[in-house]
Structures are given as structure tokens and as C-alpha cells.
N, C-alpha and C positions, 0 to 999 in steps of 0.2 A: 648495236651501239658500239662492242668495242673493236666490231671491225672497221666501222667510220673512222672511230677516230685514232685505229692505225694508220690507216688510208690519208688522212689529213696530215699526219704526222709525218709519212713518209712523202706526200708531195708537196709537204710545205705551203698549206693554206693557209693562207689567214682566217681569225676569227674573230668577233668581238663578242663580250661575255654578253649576253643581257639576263637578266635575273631575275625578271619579271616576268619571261618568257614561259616559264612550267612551274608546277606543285605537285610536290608526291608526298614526301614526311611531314606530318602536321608538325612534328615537333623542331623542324626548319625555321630559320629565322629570316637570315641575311640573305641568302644563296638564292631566294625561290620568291614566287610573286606573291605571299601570303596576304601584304600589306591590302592586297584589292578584297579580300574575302575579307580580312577583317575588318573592313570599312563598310562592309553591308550589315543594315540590325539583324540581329537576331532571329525574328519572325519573317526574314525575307530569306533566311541564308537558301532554304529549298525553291525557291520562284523568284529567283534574282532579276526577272525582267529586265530591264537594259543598264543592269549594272556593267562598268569595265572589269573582265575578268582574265588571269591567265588563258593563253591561247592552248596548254596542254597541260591534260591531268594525267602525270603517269604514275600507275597503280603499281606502287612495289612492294604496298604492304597490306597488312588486312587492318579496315575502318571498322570501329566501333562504337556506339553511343547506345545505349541502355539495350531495348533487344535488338536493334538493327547492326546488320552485319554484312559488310561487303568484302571476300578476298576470291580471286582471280583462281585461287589452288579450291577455293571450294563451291565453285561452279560448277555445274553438271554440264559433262565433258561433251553434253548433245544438248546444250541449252539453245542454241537455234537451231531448231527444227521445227516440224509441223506439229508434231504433237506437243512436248513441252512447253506447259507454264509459264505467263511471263513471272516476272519477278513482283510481288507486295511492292507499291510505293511509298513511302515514308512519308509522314504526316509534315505538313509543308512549314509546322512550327518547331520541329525535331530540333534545332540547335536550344530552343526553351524548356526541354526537358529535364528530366535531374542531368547532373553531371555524373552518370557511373557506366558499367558496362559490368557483362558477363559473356564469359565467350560462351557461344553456344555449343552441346554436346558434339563429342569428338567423331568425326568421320565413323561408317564403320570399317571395324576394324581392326581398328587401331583401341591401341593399349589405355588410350587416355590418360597417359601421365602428365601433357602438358596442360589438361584442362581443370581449370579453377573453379568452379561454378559461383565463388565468393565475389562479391560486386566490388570494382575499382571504382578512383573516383577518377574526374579529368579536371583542370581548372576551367574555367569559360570561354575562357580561349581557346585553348583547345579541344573543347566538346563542340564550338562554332566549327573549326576546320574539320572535326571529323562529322560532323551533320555536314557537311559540306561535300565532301568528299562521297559521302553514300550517298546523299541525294543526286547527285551530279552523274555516278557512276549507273546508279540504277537506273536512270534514267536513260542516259548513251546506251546501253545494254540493250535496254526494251526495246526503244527503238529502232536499235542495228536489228534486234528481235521482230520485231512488226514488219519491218522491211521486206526480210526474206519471208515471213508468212506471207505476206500480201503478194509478192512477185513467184512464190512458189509453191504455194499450197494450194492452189486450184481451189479456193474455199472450203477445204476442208483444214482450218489449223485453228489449233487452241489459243483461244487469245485471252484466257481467261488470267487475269493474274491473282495469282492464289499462293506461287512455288516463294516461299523464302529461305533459309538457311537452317533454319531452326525446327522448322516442319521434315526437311527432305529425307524420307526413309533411306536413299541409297548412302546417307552419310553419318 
């Protein structure tokens, strides 16, 4: 990313903004295409069927809504593979849940000082973008997951999905 846009810089590209284009911080307003996610109800935000949606989800933080949890640092670092788990998919009505969260138990480890286990709240709004977010992501995941089982496990690959964040021994 920021060698792009030295490269742009220095050969003097043009750009124009568009803002609609990607979503990463729920807590984004102006900047990001949140407007299409919030225009989908509630009960659809995991099965958006042919809703219009931002063209890129970039993941640069960790999603949470009650126990569902998606960050990129707590992945299992051989999560496509033949053996590995796919990931639990989240119940396709996850943005109508309570509005709280608890981060789940700290890698291991690690010291676990940053871990709370007390429940936060989110407003509805923002408990939409972040059910949005985990559903969206565990999804693209599985899939890119399925993919390489299917092209390179010879049928021998786990396709059970069972591994979520909160289960995983190595963390």
C-alpha cells in the first residue's frame, strides 16, 4: 500500500477519491462505503444476496459481536491447508443479536493483560457493520479454504468446520 502510493506520488498519477470503493473500521463514517451495509435489514446483513456492496473488505482490525470473532493476527498460520478446520459460520441473523462482545481468551502465551472478559456494548449500528464484517470475512476465508482443499488434497482434506477462535488450543 505505501509503496503504491509513493510510486503515484512520485510519477505524478492522477486519482480520484471514490469512497464507496472499500470498508474496514466500522467506526468509519464518510471516508468508506458503509452507507450500502447500512441499507441492508438486519436479518439479511449475513446472506446479502444481491444487495450493492463495497467492492473491498480490508481487514485491519479484529471484528467482534457477542462470541463471534474475526482478526487476521489470530488465524492459524496453516489455516489453508489439508488438514485444518474450516472456520464455524455465523448464524445468518448475527447483526440481531445482543449488541456486546467479549474478547475471547488471549493467545497462548501471552500474559493476557489486554484481555477483558467483561462484555462491551456496540450501538446497532455498529454491531450491523461488525456482524457484517465477520460474516463477509469468514466466509471469503472458507472459501479461499475449500478451494485449495478441493485442488490439492487429493480427497483427503478436512472440511469439517468446527475451528473457531475461541475453541483453538494453539491460542
Amino acid at each position: 500500500m505505501y509503496g503504491y502510493i509513493i510510486a503515484t506520488a512520485q510519477l505524478e498519477l492522477p486519482h480520484t477519491l471514490i469512497k464507496s470503493f472499500v470498508i474496514s473500521t466500522t467506526t468509519a463514517s464518510i471516508r468508506e462505503g458503509w452507507s450500502y451495509v447500512d441499507s441492508i435489514p438486519e436479518d439479511q446483513i449475513c446472506s446479502t444476496g444481491n444487495a450493492v456492496l463495497p467492492v473491498v473488505l480490508h481487514y485491519c482490525k479484529r471484528y467482534i459481536l457477542e462470541k463471534w470473532f474475526f482478526s487476521k493476527y489470530r488465524l492459524k498460520k496453516k489455516y489453508i491447508s489439508c488438514e485444518t478446520p474450516l472456520l464455524v459460520s455465523p448464524p445468518l441473523d448475527l447483526a440481531t443479536k445482543k449488541f456486546t462482545f467479549s474478547l475471547p481468551p488471549p493467545p497462548h502465551g501471552h500474559d493476557g493483560s489486554e484481555w477483558n472478559p467483561d462484555a462491551r456494548h456496540f450501538s446497532p449500528k455498529m454491531a450491523k457493520r461488525e456482524a457484517f464484517m465477520i460474516c463477509a470475512l469468514i466466509s471469503s476465508i472458507n472459501e479461499a479454504a475449500v478451494y485449495y482443499k478441493k485442488t490439492a488434497c487429493r480427497g483427503n482434506a478436512n472440511m469439517v468446520a468446527n475451528y473457531t477462535f475461541w475453541t483453538d488450543p494453539e491460542h
